[in-house]
C-alpha positions as CSV (number, residue, x, y, z in Angstrom):
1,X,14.9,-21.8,4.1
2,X,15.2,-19.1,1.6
3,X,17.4,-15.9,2.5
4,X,17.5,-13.0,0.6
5,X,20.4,-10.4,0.6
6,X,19.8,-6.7,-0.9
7,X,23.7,-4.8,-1.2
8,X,23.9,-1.5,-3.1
9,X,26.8,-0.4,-4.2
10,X,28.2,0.0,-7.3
11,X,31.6,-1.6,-6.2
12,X,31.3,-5.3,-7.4
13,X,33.8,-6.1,-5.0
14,X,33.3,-3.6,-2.3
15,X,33.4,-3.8,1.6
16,X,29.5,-4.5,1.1
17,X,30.1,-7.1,-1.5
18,X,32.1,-9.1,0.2
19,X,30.8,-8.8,3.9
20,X,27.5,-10.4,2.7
21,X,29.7,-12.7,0.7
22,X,31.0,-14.1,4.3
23,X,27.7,-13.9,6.0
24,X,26.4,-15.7,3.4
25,X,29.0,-18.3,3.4
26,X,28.3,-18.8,7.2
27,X,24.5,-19.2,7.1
28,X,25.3,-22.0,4.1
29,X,27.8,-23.7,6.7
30,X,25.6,-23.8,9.6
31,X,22.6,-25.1,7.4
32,X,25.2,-28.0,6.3
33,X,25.9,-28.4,10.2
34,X,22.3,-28.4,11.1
35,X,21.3,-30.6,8.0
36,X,19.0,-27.9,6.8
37,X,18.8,-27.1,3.2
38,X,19.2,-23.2,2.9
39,X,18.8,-20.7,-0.5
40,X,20.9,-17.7,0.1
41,X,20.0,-15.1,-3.3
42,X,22.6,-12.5,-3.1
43,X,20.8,-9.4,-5.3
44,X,23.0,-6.0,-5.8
45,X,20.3,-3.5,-6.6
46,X,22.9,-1.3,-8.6
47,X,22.7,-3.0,-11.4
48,X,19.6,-3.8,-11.5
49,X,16.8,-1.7,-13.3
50,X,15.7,0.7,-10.8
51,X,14.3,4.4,-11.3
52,X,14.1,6.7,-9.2
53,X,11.0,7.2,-7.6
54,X,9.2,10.3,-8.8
55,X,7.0,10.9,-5.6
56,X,4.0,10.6,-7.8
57,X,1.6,8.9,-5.2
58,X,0.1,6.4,-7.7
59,X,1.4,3.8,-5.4
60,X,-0.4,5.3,-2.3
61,X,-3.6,6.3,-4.7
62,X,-4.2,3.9,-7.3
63,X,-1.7,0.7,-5.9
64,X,1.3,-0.1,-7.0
65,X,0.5,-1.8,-9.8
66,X,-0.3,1.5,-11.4
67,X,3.5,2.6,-10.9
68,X,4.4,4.7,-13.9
69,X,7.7,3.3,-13.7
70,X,7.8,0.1,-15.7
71,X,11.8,-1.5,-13.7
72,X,12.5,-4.3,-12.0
73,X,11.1,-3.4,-8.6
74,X,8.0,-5.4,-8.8
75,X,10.4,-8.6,-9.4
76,X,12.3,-7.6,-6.4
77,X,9.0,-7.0,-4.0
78,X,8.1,-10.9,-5.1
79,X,11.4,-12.1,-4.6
80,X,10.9,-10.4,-0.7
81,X,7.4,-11.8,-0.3
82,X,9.1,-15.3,-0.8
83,X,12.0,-15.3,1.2
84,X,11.7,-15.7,5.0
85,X,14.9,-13.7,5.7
86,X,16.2,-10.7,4.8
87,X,19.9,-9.0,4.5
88,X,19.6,-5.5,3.4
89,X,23.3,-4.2,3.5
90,X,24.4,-0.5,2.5
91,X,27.7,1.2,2.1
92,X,27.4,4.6,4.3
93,X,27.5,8.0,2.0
94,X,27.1,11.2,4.0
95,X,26.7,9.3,7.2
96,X,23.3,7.6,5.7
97,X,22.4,4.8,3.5
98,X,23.4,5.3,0.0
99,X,21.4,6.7,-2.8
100,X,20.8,2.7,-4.1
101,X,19.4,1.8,-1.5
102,X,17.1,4.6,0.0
103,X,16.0,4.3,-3.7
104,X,14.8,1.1,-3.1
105,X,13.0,2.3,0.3
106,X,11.3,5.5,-1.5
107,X,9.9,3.1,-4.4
108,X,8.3,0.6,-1.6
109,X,7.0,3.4,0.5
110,X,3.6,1.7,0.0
111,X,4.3,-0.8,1.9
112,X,4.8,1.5,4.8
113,X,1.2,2.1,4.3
114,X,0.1,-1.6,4.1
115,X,2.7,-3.9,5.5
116,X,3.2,-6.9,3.6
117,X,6.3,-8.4,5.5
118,X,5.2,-9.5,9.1
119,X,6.4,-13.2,9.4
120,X,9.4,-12.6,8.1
121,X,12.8,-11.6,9.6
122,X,15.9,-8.9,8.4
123,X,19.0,-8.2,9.0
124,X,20.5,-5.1,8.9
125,X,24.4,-4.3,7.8
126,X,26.0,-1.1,6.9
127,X,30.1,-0.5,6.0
128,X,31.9,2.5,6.5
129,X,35.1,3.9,5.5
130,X,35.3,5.5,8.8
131,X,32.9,6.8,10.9
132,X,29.9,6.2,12.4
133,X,27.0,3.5,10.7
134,X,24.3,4.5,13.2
135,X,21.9,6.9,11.3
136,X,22.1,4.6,8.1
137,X,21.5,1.6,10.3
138,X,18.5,3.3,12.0
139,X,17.0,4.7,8.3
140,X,16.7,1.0,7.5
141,X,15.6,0.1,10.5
142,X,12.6,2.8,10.7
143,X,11.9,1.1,6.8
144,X,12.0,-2.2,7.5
145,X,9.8,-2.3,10.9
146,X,6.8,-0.3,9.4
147,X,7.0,-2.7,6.6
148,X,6.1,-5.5,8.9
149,X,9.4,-7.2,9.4
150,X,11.0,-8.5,12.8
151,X,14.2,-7.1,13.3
152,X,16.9,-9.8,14.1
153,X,19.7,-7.6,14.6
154,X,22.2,-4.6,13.0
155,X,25.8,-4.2,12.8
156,X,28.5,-1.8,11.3
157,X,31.9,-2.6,9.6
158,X,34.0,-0.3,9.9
159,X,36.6,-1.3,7.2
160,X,38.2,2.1,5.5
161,X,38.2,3.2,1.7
162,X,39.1,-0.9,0.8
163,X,39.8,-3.5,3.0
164,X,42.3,-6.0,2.0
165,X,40.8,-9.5,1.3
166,X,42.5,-11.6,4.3
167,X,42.2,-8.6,6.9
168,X,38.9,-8.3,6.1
169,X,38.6,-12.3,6.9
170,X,40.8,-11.9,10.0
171,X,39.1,-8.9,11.7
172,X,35.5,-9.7,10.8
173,X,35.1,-13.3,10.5
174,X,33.8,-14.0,13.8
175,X,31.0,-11.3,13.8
176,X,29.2,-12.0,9.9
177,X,29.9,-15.5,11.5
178,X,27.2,-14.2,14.2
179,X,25.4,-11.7,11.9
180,X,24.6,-15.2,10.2
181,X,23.8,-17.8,13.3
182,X,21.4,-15.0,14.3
183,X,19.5,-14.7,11.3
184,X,19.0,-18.6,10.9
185,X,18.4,-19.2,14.8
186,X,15.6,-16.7,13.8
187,X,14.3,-17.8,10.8
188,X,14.1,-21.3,12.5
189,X,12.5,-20.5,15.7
190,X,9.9,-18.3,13.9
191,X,11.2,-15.0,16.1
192,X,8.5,-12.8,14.8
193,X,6.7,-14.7,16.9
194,X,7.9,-12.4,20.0
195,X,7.9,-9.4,18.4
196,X,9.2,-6.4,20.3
197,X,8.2,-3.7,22.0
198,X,8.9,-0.9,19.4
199,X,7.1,-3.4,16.9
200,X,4.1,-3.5,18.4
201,X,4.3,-0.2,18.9
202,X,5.0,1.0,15.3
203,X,1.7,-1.5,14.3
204,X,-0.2,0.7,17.6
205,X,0.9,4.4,15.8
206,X,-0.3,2.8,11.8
207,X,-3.3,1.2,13.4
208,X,-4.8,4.6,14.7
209,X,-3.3,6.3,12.4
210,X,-5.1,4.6,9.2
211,X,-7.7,4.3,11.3
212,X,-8.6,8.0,10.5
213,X,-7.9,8.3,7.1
214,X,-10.6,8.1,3.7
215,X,-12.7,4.9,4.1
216,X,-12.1,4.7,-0.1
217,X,-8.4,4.8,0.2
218,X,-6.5,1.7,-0.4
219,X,-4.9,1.7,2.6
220,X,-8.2,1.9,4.7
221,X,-9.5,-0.9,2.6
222,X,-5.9,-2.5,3.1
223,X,-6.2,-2.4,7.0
224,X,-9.7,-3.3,7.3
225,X,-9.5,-6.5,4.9
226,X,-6.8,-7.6,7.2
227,X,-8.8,-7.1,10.3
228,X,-6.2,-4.3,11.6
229,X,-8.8,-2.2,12.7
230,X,-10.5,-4.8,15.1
231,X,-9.5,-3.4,19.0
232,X,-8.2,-7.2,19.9
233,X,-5.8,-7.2,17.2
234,X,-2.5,-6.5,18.9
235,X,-0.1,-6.9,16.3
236,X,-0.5,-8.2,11.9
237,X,-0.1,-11.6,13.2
238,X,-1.0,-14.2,15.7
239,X,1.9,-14.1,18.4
240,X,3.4,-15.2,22.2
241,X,4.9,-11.3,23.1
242,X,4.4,-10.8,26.7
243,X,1.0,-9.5,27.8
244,X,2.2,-6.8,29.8
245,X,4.8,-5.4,27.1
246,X,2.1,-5.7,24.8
247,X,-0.8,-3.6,26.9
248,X,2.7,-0.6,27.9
249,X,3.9,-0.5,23.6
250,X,-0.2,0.2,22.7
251,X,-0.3,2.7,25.9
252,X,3.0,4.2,24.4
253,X,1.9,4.1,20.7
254,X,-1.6,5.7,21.2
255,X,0.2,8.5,22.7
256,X,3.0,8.5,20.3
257,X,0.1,8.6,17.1
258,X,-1.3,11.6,18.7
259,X,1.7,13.3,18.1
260,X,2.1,12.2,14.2
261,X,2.0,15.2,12.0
């Protein structure tokens, strides 16, 4: 099983840091337990090479291949198209992810075009000083799920400017020890498999919606390669979601994608 874990911030040893650090030390424990061999990659995107997107479109137009900016972000997109799991942890600025990590988001915005993460499950964390994690929780969320990705679960720390080592260990043990049984229960049991309902929604809303765009764009092309476009498909993979909540989420999306501006 190989998990990947995206922090942000530029504090080495940070509330971030060291929240993934015990998640990740949990999910190595349970594998032990469960006689699994795991490979957790911890990754913190501040210091690694990554520009700031310039809103250029040659991602959207030309692929991202074509990216002007020559950084490490292709080397992070293969390291996510090999792992099966995902943490993508941010420290809350202004009561939103932080500029690292929407970074990150803005300079995969393709893939929000032509998903290339179903199959594969995320985790979401956030840390605050003090205040709410909610909004920056739900930015990565709204990323994440029209990139493809099941959504095992979220959670906030709330652990003010610094949290001292053992506090940190007293208070918050027990929930990264969670954060982490969830993610490998998932990863295990193939979850995606039951995707839910706003998922198949989301795929509902980009399925009509690049439905009606250029036939000689690369995301048309994308979508139709695939076999999006075909009226059966239900979802970008094979899956066991409930018949009914499948037949409500595309009622629900085609009326939601009528309503896309």
């Amino acid at each position: 099983m190989k998990i990947l874990a995206l922090t942000s911030s530029y504090r080495r040893r940070g509330n971030t840091a060291r929240v993934v650090e015990m998640v990740a030390d949990h999910l190595e424990a349970t594998a032990e337990r469960k006689q699994q061999p795991v490979d957790v990659e911890v990754l913190n995107l501040a210091y690694l090479d990554l520009a700031m997107c310039r809103g250029c479109r040659t991602c959207f137009d030309r692929g991202e291949e074509a990216c002007p900016l020559k950084d490490d972000v292709p080397a992070i997109k293969a390291k996510l198209d090999e792992a099966e799991g995902l943490i993508l942890a941010s420290p809350v600025y202004v009561n939103d992810v932080n500029g690292v990590a929407k970074n990150l988001i803005d300079r995969l915005a393709y893939v929000c075009h032509r998903p290339a993460f179903a199959g594969k499950c995320a985790y979401l964390v956030a840390t605050v000083a003090d205040g709410p994690t909610g909004f920056a929780l739900f930015t990565m969320n709204q990323a994440l799920r029209s990139w493809g990705y099941h959504i095992v679960g979220q959670t906030g720390f709330k652990m003010g400017a610094l949290m001292d080592q053992e506090e940190m260990e007293e208070r918050y043990q027990a929930q990264a020890a969670e954060v982490a049984a969830d993610l490998y229960r998932a990863v295990s049991e193939r979850a995606f498999l039951r995707p839910s309902f706003l998922s198949l929604m989301t795929f509902r809303i980009q399925q009509l919606s690049w439905r009606e765009v250029s036939p000689d764009s690369l995301d048309y092309a994308y979508w139709e390669e695939k076999g999006w476009f075909d009226p059966d498909r239900t979802f970008y993979i094979d899956h066991r979601a409930n018949p009914l909540k499948v037949r409500l989420a595309r009622l629900v999306g085609r009326t939601m994608a009528g309503s896309v501006t």
